[in-house]
C-alpha positions in Angstrom: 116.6 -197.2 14.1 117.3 -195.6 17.3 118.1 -192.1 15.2 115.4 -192.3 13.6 113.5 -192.1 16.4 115.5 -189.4 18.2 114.4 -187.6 15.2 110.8 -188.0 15.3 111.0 -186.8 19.2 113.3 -183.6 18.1 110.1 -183.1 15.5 107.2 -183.4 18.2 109.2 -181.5 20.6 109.8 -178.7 18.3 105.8 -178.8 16.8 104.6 -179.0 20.5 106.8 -175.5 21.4 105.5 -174.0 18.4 101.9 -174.7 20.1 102.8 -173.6 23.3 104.2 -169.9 21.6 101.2 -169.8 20.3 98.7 -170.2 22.9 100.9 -167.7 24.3 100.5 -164.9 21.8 96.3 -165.6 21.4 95.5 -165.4 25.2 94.3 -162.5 26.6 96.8 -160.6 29.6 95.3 -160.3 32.6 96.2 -156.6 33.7 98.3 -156.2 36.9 96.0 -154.3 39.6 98.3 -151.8 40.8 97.7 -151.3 44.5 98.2 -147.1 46.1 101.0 -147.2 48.3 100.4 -144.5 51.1 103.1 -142.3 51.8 104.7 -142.8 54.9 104.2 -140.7 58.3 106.7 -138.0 59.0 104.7 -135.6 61.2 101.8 -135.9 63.5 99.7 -132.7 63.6 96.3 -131.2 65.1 94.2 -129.8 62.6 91.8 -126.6 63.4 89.2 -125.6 61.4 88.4 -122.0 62.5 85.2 -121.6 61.0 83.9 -119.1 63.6 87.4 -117.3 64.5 88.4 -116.9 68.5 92.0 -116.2 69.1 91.4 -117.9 72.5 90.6 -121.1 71.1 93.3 -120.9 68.4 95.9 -120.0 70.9 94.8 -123.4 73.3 94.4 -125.6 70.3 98.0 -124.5 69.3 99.7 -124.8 73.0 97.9 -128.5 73.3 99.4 -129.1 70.1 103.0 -128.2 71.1 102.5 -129.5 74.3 102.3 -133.2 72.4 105.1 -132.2 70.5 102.9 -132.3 67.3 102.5 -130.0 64.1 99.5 -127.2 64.6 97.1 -126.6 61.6 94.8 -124.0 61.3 92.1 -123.4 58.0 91.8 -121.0 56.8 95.5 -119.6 57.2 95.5 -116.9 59.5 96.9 -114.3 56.9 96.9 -110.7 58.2 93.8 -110.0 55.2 91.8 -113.0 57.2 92.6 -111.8 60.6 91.5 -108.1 60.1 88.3 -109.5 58.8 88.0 -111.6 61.7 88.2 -109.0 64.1 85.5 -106.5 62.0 83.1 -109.6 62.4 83.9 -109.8 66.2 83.3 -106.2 66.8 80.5 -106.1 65.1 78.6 -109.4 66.5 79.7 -107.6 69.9 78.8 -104.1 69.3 75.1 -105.6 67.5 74.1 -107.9 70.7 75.7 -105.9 73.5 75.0 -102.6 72.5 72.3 -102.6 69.8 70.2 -104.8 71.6 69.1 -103.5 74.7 68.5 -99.9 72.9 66.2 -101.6 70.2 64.4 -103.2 73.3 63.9 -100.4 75.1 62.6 -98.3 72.2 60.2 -100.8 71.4 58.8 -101.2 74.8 58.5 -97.3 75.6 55.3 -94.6 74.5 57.5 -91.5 75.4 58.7 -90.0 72.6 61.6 -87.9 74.3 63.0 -91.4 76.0 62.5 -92.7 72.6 64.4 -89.9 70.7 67.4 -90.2 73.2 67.6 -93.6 72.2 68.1 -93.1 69.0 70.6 -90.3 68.7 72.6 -93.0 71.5 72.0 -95.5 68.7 73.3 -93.4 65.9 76.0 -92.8 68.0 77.4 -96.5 68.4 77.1 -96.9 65.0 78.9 -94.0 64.0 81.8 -95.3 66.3 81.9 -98.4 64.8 82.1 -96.9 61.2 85.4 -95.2 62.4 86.9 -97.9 64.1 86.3 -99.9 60.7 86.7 -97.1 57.9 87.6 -99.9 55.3 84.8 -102.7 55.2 85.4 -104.0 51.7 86.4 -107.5 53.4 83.3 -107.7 55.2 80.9 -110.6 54.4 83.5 -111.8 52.2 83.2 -116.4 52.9 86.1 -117.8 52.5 85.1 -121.2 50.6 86.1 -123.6 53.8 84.9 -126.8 52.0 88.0 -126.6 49.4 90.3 -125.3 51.7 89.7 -128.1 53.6 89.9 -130.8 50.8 93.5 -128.5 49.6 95.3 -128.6 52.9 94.3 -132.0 53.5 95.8 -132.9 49.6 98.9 -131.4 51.0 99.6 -132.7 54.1 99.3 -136.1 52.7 101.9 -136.0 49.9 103.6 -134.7 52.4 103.2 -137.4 54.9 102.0 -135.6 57.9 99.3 -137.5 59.3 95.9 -135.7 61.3 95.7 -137.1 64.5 93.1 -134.2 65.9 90.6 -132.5 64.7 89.3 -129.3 65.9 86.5 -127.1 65.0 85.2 -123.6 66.1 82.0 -122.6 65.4 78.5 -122.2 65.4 76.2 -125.2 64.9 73.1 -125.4 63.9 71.5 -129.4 63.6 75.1 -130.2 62.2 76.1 -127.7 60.2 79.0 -125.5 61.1 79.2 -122.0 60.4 80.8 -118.6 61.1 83.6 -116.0 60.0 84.9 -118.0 57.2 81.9 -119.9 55.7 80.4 -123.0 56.7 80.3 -127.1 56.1 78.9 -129.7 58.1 79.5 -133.1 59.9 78.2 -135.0 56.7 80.9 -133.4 54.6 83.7 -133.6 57.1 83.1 -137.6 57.7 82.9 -137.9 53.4 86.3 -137.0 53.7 87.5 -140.0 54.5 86.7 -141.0 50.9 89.0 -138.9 48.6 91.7 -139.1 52.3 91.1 -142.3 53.4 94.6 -142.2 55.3 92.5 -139.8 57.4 90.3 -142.7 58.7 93.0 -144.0 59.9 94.5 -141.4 62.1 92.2 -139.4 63.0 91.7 -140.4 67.0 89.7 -137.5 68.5 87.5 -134.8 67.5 87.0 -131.4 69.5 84.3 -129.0 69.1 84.5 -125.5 70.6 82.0 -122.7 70.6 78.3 -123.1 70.2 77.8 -126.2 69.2 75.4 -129.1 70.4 75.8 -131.9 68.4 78.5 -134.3 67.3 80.2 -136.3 64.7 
């Protein structure tokens, strides 16, 4: 009697694993959300964006950044190709507002023909010079697309684990949109950043803005 009902437990036992294997098999898997891991930090750096070029400014955002012993950035990379179109934008915003200028003033607001003549051989003249200081203008006017140089650098500095503690912009602004040398962006597209980066959100502590500019993130 009392094996015959060992056996009958063995036999619900067995029926009820059966069951269980197959509940198993018919339910659906909930899938695993797999969570990003962010790389860790290795470097801290200071990051310029030199949208309206000044060596100045490069050269005191570099020399802050050494001074706290942190990595110093600069977009677009100051290749010799970007530099020399740097300085032909320079010389000519300089040459156009301090020298240009006053003459196109001063012919406008004079009646005598012979003041009005010397003017213009004294303008022809300055822009004669210029052409000879610059003989090769082919990079002239040539943007530089800051908007994915930005999004690149910033692609790279986080798989390498250097994190932006400082930003710092040069250039011109007009109602929040920054522009010179190498192209433009603006403070809308700069703080959307911290979507595709959102690492940056974290670091980031300060932003600096240099040159003509009179508004702020």
């Amino acid at each position: 009697m009392r094996i015959h009902k060992v056996m009958i437990f063995l036999v619900l036992l067995l029926s009820l694993s059966h069951s269980l294997r197959a509940q198993e098999s018919t339910s659906p898997v909930t899938p695993v959300k797999q969570v990003a891991v962010k790389p860790p930090i290795k470097k801290h750096a200071v990051l310029m964006l030199a949208i309206n070029y000044s060596e100045g400014e490069v050269n005191a955002a570099r020399t802050a950044a050494k001074a706290r012993g942190e990595e110093f950035i600069v977009i677009p990379e100051l290749t010799p190709q970007v530099l020399s179109q740097a300085k032909y934008e320079y010389d000519q915003e300089i040459m156009e507002h301090r020298q240009l200028d006053p003459i196109n003033m001063a012919m406008i607001n004079t009646n005598d023909p012979k003041k009005s003549k010397v003017l213009e051989e004294k303008r022809a003249a300055i822009l004669n010079a210029f052409s000879k200081a610059h003989p090769d203008s082919s990079h002239a006017n040539n943007d530089i697309n800051i908007r994915n140089e930005i999004r690149l650098k910033l692609a790279e500095l986080q798989k390498k684990g250097v994190a932006v503690d400082s930003l710092v912009i040069s250039s011109h602004d007009g109602g929040g949109n920054f522009f010179g040398t190498f192209g433009q962006t603006s403070k809308y597209e700069i703080a959307n950043l911290t979507d595709p980066f959102p690492a940056l959100k974290d670091t980031l502590k300060s932003v600096y803005m240099l040159g003509l500019v009179h508004d702020s993130l």
